[in-house]
C-alpha positions as YAML, in Angstrom:
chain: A
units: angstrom
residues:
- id: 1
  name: UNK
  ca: [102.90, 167.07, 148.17]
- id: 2
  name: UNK
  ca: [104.75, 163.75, 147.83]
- id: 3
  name: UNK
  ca: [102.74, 162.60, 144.96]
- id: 4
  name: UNK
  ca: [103.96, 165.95, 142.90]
- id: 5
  name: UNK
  ca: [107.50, 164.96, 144.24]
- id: 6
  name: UNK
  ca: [107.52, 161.54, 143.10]
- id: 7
  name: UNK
  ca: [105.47, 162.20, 139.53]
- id: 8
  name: UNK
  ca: [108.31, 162.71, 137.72]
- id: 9
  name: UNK
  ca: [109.81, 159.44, 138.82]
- id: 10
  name: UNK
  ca: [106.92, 157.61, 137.76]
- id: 11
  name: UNK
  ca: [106.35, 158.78, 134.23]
- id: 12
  name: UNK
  ca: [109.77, 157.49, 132.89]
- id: 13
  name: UNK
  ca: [109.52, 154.17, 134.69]
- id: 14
  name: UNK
  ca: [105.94, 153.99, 133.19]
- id: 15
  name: UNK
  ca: [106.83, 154.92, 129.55]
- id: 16
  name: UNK
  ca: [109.48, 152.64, 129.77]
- id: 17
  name: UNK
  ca: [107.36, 149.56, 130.24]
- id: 18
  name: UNK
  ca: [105.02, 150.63, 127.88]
- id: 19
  name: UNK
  ca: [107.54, 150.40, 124.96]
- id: 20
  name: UNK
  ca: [108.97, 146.94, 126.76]
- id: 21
  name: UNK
  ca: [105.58, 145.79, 126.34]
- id: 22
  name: UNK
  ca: [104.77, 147.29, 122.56]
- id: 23
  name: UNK
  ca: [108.23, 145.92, 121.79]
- id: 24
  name: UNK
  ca: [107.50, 142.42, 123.39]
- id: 25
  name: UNK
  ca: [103.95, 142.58, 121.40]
- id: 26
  name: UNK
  ca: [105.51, 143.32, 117.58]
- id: 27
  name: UNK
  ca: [108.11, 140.90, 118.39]
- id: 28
  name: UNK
  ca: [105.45, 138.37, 118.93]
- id: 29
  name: UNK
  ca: [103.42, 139.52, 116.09]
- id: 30
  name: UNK
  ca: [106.64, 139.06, 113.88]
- id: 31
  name: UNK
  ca: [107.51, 135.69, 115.17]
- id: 32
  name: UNK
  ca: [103.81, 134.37, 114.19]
- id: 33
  name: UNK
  ca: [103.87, 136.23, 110.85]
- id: 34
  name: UNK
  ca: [107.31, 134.35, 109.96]
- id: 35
  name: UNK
  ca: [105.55, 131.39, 110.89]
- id: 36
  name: UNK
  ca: [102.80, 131.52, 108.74]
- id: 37
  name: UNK
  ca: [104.32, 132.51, 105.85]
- id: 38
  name: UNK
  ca: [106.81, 129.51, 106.51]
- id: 39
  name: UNK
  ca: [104.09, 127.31, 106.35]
- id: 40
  name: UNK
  ca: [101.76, 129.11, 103.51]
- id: 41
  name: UNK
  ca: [105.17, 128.64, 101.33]
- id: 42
  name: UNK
  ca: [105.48, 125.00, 102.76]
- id: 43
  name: UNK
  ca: [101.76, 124.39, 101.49]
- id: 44
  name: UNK
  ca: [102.41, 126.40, 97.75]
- id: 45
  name: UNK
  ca: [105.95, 124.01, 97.64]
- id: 46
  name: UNK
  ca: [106.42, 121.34, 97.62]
- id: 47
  name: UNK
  ca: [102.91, 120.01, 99.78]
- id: 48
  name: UNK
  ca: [100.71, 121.79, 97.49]
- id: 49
  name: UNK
  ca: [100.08, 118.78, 95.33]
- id: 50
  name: UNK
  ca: [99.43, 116.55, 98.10]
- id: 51
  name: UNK
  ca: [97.25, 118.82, 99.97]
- id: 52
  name: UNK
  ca: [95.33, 118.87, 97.21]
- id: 53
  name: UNK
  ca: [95.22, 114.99, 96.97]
- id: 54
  name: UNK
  ca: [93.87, 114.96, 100.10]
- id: 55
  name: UNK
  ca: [91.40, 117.42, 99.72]
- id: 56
  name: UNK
  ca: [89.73, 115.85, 96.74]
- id: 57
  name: UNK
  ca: [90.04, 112.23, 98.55]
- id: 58
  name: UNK
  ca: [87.57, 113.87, 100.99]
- id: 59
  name: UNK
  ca: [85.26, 114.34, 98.62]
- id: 60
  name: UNK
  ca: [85.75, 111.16, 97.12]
- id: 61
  name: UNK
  ca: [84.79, 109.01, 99.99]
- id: 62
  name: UNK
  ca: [81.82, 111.30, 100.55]
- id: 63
  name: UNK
  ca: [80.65, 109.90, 96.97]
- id: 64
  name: UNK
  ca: [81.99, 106.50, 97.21]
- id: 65
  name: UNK
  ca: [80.69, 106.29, 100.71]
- id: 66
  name: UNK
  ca: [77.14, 106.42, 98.99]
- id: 67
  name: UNK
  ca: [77.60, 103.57, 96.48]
- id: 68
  name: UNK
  ca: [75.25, 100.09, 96.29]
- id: 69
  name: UNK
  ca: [77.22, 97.24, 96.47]
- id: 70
  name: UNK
  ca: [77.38, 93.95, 94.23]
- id: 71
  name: UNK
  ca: [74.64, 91.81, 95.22]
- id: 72
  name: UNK
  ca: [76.08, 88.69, 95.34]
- id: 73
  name: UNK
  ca: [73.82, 85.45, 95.98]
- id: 74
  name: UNK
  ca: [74.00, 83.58, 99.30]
- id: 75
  name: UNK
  ca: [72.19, 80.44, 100.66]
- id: 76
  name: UNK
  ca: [69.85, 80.82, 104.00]
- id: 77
  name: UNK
  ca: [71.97, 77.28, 105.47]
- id: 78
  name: UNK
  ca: [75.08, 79.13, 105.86]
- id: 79
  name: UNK
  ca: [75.52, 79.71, 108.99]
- id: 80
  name: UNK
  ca: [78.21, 82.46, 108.67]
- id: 81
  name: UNK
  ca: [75.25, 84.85, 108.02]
- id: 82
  name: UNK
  ca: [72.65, 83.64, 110.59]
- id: 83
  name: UNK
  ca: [73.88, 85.85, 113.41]
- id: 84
  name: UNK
  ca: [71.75, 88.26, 114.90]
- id: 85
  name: UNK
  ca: [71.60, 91.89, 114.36]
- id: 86
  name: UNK
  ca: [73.07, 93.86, 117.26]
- id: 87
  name: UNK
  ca: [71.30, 97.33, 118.05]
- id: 88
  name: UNK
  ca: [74.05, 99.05, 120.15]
- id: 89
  name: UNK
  ca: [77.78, 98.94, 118.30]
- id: 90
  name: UNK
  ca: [80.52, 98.82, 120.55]
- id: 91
  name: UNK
  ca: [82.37, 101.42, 118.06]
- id: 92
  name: UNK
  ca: [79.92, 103.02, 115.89]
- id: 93
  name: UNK
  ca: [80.47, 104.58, 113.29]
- id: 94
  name: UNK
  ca: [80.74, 108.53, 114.65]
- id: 95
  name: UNK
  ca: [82.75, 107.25, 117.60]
- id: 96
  name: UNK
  ca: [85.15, 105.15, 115.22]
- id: 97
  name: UNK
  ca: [85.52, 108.72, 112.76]
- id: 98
  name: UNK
  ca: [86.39, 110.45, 115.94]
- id: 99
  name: UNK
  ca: [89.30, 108.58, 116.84]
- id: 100
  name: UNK
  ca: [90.82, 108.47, 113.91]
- id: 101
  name: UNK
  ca: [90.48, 112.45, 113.46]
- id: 102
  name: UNK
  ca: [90.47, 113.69, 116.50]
- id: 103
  name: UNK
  ca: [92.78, 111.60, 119.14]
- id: 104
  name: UNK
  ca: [95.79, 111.16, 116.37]
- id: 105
  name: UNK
  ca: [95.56, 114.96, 115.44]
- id: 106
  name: UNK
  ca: [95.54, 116.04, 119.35]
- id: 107
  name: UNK
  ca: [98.60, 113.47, 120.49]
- id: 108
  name: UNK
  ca: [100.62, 115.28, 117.56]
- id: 109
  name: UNK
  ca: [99.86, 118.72, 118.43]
- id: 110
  name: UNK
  ca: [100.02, 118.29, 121.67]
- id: 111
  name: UNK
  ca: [103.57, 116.63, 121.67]
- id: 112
  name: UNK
  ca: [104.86, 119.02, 119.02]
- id: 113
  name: UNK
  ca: [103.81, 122.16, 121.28]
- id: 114
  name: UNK
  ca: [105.24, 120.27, 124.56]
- id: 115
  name: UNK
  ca: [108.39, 118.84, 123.31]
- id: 116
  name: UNK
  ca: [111.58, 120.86, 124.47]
- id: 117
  name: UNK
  ca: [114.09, 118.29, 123.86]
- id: 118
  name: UNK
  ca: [115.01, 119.15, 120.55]
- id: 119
  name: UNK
  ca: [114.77, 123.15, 120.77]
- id: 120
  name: UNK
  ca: [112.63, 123.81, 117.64]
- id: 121
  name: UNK
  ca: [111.80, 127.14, 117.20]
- id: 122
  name: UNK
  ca: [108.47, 128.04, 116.45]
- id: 123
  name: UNK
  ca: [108.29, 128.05, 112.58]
- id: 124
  name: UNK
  ca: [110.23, 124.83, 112.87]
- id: 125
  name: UNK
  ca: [107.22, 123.25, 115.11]
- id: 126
  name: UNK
  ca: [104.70, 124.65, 112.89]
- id: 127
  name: UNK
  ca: [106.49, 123.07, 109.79]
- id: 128
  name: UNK
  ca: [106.71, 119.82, 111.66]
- id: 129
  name: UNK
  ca: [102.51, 120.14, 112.63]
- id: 130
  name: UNK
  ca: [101.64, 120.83, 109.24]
- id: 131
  name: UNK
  ca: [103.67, 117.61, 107.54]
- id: 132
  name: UNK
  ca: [102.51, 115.15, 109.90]
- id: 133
  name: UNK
  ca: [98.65, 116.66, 109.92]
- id: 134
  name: UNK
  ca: [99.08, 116.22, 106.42]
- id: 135
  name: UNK
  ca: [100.47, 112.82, 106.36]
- id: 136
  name: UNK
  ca: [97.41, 112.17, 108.81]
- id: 137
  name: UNK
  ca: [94.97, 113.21, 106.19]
- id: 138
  name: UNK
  ca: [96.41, 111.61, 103.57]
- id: 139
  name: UNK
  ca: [96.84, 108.24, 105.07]
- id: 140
  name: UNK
  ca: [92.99, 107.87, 106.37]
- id: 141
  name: UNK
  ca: [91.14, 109.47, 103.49]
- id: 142
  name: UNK
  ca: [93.11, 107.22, 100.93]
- id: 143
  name: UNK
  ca: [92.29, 104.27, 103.54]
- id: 144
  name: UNK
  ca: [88.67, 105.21, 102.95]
- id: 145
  name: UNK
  ca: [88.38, 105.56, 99.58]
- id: 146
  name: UNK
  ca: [90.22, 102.47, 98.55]
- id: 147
  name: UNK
  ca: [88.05, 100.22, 101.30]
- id: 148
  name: UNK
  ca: [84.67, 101.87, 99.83]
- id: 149
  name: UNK
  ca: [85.80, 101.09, 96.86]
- id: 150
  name: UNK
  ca: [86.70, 97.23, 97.58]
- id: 151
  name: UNK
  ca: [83.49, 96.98, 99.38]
- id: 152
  name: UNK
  ca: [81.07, 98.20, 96.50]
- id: 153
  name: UNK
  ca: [82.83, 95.73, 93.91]
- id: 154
  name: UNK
  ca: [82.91, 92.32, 96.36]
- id: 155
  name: UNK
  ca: [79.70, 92.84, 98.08]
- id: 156
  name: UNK
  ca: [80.06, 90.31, 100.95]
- id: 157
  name: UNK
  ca: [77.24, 89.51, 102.99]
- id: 158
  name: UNK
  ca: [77.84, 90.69, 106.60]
- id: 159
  name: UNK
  ca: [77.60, 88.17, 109.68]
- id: 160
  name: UNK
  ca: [73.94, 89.32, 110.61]
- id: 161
  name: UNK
  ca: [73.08, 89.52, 107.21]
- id: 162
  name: UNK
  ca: [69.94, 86.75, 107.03]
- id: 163
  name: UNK
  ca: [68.49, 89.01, 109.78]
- id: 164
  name: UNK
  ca: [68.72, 92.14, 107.61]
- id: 165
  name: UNK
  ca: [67.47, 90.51, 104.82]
- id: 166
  name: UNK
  ca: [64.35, 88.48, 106.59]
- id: 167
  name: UNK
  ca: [63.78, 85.91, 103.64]
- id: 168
  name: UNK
  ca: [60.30, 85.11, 102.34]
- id: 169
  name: UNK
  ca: [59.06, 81.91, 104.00]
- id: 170
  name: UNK
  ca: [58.64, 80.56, 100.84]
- id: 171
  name: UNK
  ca: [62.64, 80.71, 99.79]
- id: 172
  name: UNK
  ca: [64.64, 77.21, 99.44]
- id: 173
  name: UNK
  ca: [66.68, 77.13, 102.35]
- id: 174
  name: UNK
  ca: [69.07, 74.40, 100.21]
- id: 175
  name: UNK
  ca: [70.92, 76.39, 97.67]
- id: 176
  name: UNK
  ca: [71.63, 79.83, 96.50]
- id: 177
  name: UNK
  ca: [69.20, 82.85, 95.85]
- id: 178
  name: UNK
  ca: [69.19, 86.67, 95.30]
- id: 179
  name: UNK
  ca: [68.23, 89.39, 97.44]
- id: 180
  name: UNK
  ca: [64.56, 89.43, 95.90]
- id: 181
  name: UNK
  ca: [63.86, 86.87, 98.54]
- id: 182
  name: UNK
  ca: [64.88, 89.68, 101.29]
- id: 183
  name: UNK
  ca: [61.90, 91.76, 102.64]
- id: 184
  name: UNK
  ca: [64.12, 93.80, 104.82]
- id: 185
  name: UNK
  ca: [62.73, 94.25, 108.25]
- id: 186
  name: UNK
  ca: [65.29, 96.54, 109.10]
- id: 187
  name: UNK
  ca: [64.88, 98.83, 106.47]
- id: 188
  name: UNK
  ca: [66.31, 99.16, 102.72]
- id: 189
  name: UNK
  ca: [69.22, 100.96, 103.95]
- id: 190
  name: UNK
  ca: [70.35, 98.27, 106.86]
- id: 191
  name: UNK
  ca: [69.68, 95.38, 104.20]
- id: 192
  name: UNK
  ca: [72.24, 97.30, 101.32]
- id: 193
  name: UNK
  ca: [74.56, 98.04, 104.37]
- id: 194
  name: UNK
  ca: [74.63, 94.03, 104.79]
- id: 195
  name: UNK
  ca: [76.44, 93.60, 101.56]
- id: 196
  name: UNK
  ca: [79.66, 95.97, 102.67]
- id: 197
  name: UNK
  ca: [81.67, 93.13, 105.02]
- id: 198
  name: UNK
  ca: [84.58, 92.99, 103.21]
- id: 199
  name: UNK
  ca: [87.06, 94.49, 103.88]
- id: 200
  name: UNK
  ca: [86.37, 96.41, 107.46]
- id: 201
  name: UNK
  ca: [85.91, 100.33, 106.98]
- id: 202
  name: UNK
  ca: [86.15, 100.83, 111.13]
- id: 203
  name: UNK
  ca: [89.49, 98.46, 110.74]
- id: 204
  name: UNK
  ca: [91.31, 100.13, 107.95]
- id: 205
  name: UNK
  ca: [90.30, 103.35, 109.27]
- id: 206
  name: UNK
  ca: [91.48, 102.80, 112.42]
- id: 207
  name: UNK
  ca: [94.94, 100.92, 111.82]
- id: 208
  name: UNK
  ca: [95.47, 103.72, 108.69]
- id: 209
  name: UNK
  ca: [95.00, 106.90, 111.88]
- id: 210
  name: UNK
  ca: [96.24, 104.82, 114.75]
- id: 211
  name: UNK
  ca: [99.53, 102.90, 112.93]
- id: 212
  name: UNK
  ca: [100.43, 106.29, 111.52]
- id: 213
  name: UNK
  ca: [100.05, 107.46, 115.18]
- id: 214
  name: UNK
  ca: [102.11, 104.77, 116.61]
- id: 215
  name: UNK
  ca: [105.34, 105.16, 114.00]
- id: 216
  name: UNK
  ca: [105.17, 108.86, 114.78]
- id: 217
  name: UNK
  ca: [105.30, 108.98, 118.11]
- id: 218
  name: UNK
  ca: [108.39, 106.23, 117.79]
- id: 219
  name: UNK
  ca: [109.99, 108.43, 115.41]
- id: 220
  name: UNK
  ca: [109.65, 111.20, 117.66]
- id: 221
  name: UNK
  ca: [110.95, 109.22, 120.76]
- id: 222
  name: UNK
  ca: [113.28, 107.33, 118.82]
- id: 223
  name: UNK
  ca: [112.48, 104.19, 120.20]
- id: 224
  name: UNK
  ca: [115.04, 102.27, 117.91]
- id: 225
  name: UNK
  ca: [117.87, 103.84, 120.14]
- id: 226
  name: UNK
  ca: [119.74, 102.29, 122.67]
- id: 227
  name: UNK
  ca: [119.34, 105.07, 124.94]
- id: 228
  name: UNK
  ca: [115.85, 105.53, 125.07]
- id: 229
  name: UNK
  ca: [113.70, 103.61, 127.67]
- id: 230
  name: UNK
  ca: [111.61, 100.93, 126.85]
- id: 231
  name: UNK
  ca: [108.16, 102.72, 128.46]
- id: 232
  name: UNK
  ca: [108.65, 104.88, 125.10]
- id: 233
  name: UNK
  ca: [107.85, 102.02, 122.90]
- id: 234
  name: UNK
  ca: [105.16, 101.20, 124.83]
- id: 235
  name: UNK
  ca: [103.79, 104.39, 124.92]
- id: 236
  name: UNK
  ca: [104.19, 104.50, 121.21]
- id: 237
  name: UNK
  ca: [102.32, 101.29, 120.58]
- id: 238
  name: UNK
  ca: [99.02, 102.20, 122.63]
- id: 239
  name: UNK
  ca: [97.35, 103.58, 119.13]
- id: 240
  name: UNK
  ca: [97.73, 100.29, 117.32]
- id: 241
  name: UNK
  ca: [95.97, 98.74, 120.39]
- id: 242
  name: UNK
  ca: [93.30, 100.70, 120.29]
- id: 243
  name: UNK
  ca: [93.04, 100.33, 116.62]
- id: 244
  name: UNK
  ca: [93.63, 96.32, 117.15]
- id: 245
  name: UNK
  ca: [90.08, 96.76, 119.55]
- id: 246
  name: UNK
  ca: [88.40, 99.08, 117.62]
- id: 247
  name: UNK
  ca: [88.88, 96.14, 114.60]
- id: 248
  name: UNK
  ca: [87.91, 93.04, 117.35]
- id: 249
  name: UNK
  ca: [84.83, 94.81, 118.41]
- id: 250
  name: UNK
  ca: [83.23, 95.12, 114.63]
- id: 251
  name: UNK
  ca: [83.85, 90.96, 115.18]
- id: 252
  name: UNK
  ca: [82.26, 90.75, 118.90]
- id: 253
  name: UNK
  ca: [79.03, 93.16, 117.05]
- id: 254
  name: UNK
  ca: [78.76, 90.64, 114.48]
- id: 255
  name: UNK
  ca: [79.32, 93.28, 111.70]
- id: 256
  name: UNK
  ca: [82.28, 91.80, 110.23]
- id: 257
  name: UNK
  ca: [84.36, 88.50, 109.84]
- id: 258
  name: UNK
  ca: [87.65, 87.75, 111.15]
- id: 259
  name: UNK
  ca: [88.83, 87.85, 107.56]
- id: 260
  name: UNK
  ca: [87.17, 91.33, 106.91]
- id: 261
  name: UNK
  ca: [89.34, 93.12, 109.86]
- id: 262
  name: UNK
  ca: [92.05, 91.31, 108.32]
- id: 263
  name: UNK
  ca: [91.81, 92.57, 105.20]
- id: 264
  name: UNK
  ca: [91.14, 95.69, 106.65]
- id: 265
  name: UNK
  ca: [93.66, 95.95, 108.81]
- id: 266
  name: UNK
  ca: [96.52, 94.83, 106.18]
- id: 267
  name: UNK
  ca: [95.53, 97.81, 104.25]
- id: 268
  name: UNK
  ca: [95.56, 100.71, 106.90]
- id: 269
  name: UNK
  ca: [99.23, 99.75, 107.71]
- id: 270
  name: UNK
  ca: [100.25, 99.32, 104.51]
- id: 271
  name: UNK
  ca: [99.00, 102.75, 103.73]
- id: 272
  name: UNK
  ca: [100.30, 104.29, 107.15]
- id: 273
  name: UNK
  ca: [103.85, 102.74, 106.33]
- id: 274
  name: UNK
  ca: [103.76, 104.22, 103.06]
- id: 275
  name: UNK
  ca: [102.68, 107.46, 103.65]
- id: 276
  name: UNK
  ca: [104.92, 107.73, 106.79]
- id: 277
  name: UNK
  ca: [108.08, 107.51, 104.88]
- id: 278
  name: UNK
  ca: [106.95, 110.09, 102.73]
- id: 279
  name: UNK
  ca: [107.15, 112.73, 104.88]
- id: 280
  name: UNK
  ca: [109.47, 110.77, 107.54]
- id: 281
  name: UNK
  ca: [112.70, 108.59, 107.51]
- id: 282
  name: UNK
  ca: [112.81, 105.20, 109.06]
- id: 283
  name: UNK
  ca: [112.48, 104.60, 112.83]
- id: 284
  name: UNK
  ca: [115.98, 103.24, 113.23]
- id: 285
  name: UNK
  ca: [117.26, 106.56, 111.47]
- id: 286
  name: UNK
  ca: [119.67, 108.98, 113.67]
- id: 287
  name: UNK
  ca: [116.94, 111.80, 112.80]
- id: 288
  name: UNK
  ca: [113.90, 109.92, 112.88]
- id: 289
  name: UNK
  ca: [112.21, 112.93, 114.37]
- id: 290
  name: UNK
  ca: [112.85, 114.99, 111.76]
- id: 291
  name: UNK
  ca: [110.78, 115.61, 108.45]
- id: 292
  name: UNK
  ca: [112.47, 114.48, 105.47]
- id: 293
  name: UNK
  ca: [115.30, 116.62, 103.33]
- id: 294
  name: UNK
  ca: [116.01, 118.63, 106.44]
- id: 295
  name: UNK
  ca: [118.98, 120.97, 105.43]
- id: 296
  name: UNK
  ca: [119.56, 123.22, 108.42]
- id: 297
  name: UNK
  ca: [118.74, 124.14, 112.07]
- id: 298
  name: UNK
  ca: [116.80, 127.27, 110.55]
- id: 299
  name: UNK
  ca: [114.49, 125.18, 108.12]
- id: 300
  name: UNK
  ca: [113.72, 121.95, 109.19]
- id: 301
  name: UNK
  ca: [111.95, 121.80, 105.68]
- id: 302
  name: UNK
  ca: [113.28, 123.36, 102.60]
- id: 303
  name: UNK
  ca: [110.60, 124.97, 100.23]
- id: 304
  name: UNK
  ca: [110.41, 123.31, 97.13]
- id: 305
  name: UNK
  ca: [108.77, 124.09, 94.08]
- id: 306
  name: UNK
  ca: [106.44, 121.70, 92.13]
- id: 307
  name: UNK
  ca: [108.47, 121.76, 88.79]
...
């Protein structure tokens, strides 16, 4: 009896948040649709070309990754080659590609989808993932190429190189021979490998993901601004430490010399810096957390075309 009294009540109150919730639903819908086709035309604008870039620098290093180096002569008295071969890396080299992928791209996401300061809309945080993802790619893969590269063409023997190479007991041990003496104990592939010191792959790598992380996350916090708190800077300069270890440790493995992670080093900032300001303005910039040519509150990135 009450529940025929009380039916009619119901139905309205039930059809009404039915089309609260089908309205809430398309509105969400609509919201990610505008997002996506805000960034599809941000990728076909004026990022097209440099997506691209970095697309075919991927393949790049996967073929330059694979190249013999210059076999350059070396002497069995020198004893910058006479360390011993260490087994167990303290960064090898799937650890080392997983920091500079993964750990940079989750810090950015992460801190674009928290941050709540600045009000961005959702299109406006997509636009601002995309760019600096992108700036991420480009910065490592070019770091990677270029240090392949450089390592193929000066062919430096590596700190534990004389163990790789395990000389015939017959070579000179006074003056200079080839790698014809080398018998290779640890294999053909360890004893090529032992000709790629300089510069440091796991260096430039690093400093080129991990550099680019630390001037994004000080553009983002502002850290050149009086009013921000010092703990931000700090907090912005924990990647470069880790990339300043990750470099050290190839030294304390006896994979590389001090002058390799130098090297190596020098050119994943330089490449950081410069792809950085691409996409971002300077740290000490009133809108440092802002992508470059922003032109309104409703587009923090204005579609461009390539021509």
């Amino acid at each position: 009896m009450l529940q025929n009294r009380f039916a009619h009540l119901s139905r309205p109150v039930s059809l009404q948040m039915f089309n609260s919730y089908r309205l809430s639903t398309s509105n969400k819908f609509d919201d990610i649709q505008a997002s996506m086709s805000a960034i599809s035309n941000l990728i076909k604008g004026k990022y097209q070309l440099d997506l691209l870039v970095g697309i075919a620098l991927v393949f790049i290093f996967l073929v330059v990754e694979k190249l013999k180096p210059f076999f350059r002569d070396f002497s069995l008295s020198d004893p910058t080659i006479q360390h011993k071969f260490s087994k167990h890396e303290r960064v090898s080299a799937n650890l080392c590609l997983s920091i500079i992928s993964i750990v940079p791209s989750a810090v950015i996401a992460m801190a674009v989808v928290a941050d709540r300061r600045w009000k961005r809309s959702k299109t406006q945080q997509l636009q601002l993932l995309t760019v600096s993802l992108l700036g991420l790619m480009l910065t490592t893969t070019m770091a990677g190429v270029l240090i392949d590269i450089l390592k193929s063409w000066i062919g430096r023997p590596r700190p534990d190189f004389l163990q790789r190479c395990g000389p015939k007991k017959s070579t000179p041990v006074i003056g200079l021979v080839s790698i014809d003496v080398c018998t290779a104990p640890l294999g053909k592939r360890a004893l090529i490998d032992g000709m790629r010191s300089m510069p440091s792959g796991h260096s430039g790598l690093s400093f080129s993901s991990l550099f680019y992380l630390t001037l994004w996350l000080g553009g983002q916090f502002k850290i050149f601004h009086r009013s921000q708190p010092l703990y931000k800077s700090l907090i912005a300069a924990l990647p470069t430490i880790g990339a300043c270890y990750v470099a050290l440790s190839r030294t304390q493995d006896y994979r590389h010399h001090f002058s390799d992670i130098v090297v190596g080093g020098f050119i994943g900032i330089a490449l950081s810096v410069v792809t950085y300001h691409r996409y971002f303005p300077v740290l000490w910039d009133t809108d440092s957390n802002k992508p470059l040519e922003v032109e309104s509150e409703s587009s923090v990135l204005p579609m461009y075309s390539l021509d």
